[in-house]
N, C-alpha and C positions, 0 to 999 in steps of 0.2 A: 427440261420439264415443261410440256404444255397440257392447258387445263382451260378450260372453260364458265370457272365458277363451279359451284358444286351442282347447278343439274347440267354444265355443259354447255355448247356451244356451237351451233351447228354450222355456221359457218368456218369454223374453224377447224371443225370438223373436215371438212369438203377441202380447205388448203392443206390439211395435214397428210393425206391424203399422198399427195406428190410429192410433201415434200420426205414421208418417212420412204418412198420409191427411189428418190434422189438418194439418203443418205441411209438405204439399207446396203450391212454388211460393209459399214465404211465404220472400220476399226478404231479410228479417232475420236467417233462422234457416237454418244449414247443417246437416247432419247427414251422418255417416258413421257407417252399420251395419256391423257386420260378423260375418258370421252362425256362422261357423265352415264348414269345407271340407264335414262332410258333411250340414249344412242348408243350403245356398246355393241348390240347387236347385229344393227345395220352399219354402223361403221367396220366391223369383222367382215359383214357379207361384198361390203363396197372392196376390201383388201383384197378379197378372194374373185371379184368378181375380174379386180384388177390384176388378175394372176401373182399378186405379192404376197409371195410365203418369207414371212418374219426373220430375221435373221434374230441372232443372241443380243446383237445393241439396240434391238426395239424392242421396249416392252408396253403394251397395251394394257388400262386398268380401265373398269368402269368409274372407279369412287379412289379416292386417296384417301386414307384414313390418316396418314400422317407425312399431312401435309408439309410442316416446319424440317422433315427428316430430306425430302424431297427438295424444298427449296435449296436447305443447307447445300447437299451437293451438286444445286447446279451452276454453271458458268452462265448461265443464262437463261429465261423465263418468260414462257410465252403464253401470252390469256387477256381475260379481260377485264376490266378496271374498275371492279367495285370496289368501296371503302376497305373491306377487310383484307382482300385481295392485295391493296397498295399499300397498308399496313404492315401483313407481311411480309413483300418483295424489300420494302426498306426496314425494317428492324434487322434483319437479316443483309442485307447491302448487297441485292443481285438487279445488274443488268436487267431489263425488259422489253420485251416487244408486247407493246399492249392495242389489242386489239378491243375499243369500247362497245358494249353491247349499245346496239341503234333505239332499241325500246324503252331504253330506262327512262325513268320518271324526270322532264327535266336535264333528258340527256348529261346528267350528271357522271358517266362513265365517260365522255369525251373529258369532260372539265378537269378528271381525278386525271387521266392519261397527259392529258398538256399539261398541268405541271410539273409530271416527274419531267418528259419533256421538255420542259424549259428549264429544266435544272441538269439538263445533260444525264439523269438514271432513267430514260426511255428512248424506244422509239415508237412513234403511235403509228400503227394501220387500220383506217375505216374500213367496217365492216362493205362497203362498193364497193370497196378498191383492195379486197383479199383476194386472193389467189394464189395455189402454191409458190408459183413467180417470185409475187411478189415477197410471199414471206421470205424463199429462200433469201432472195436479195438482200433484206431486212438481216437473216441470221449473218450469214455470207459478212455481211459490212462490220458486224461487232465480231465476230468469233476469228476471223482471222488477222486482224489487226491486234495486236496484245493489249498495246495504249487505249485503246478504243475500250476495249473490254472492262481496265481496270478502271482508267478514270469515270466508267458508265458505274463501277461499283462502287468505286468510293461517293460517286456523287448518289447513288441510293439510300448508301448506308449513313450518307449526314443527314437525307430526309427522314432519319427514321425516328418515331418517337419514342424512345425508348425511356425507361421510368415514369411510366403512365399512368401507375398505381397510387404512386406516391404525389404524382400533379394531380389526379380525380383528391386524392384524401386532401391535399391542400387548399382546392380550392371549394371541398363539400364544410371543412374545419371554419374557411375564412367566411360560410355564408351562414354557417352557426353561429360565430363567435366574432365577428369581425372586429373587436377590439382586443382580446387575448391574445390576439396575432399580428400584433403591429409591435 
């Protein structure tokens, strides 16, 4: 599953490119892009421009409307590293290739990407240094080693913050009441 955030990614777009080329009609491997609403178009006319007629394991979307269905089943997750984004790749415990958008505020998508990163649930590619190549290389290193895959999950899925409902109510309870709660 790769995605770009929900308007997309255009650089990732332009890797995606090669690498759905590489790994059309390879029976093994399924892929769902998804480009964002206002690349969908010209990403279709770049596939066709590049004489790639789709096989049945590619599938192309503008928008993901359900997202958590999409992570669930994938082995691995390719996009960029905003907060919510990294939120869901770990509540869910998947593998990442996260590529950080260069514009954000604060370059905070490089910052959210090195620490899955440094916790072993990533792999980070800057947006310079994309290119189908490289990403294949990137997929290529997790996906065919098994170890590599799982321990990249399990180390996701311990980043994940799961019962968040219930830390927001305790700590909104403890700034009411800070003595009812001791």
């Amino acid at each position: 599953y790769s995605f770009g955030g929900s308007g997309g990614q255009i650089s990732l777009n332009e890797a995606m490119i090669g690498t759905i080329k590489k790994y059309n009609g390879e029976k093994s491997i399924k892929i769902l892009h998804v480009t964002g609403n206002k690349h969908y178009n010209n990403f279709l006319e770049k596939l066709e421009k590049d004489n790639i007629k789709l096989e049945r394991n590619i599938e192309i979307k503008d928008y993901m409307y359900d997202a958590p269905t999409a992570l669930s089943a994938s082995d691995i997750v390719i996009g960029s590293a905003g907060a919510i984004t990294i939120a869901e790749i770990t509540a869910i415990g998947v593998p990442a290739i996260l590529i950080p958008k260069t514009y954000t505020a604060e370059n905070h998508q490089e910052y959210n990407a090195r620490a899955l990163e440094k916790e072993g649930a990533a792999k980070v590619i800057l947006e310079k240094d994309l290119d189908s190549n490289t990403l294949i290389k990137a997929i290529e290193e997790i996906i065919q080693n098994k170890n590599v895959l799982q321990t990249m999950a399990l180390n996701s899925k311990r980043l994940g913050n799961l019962d968040v409902e219930n830390k927001i109510y305790q700590a909104m309870k403890n700034l009411i009441s800070p003595e009812s709660n001791k």
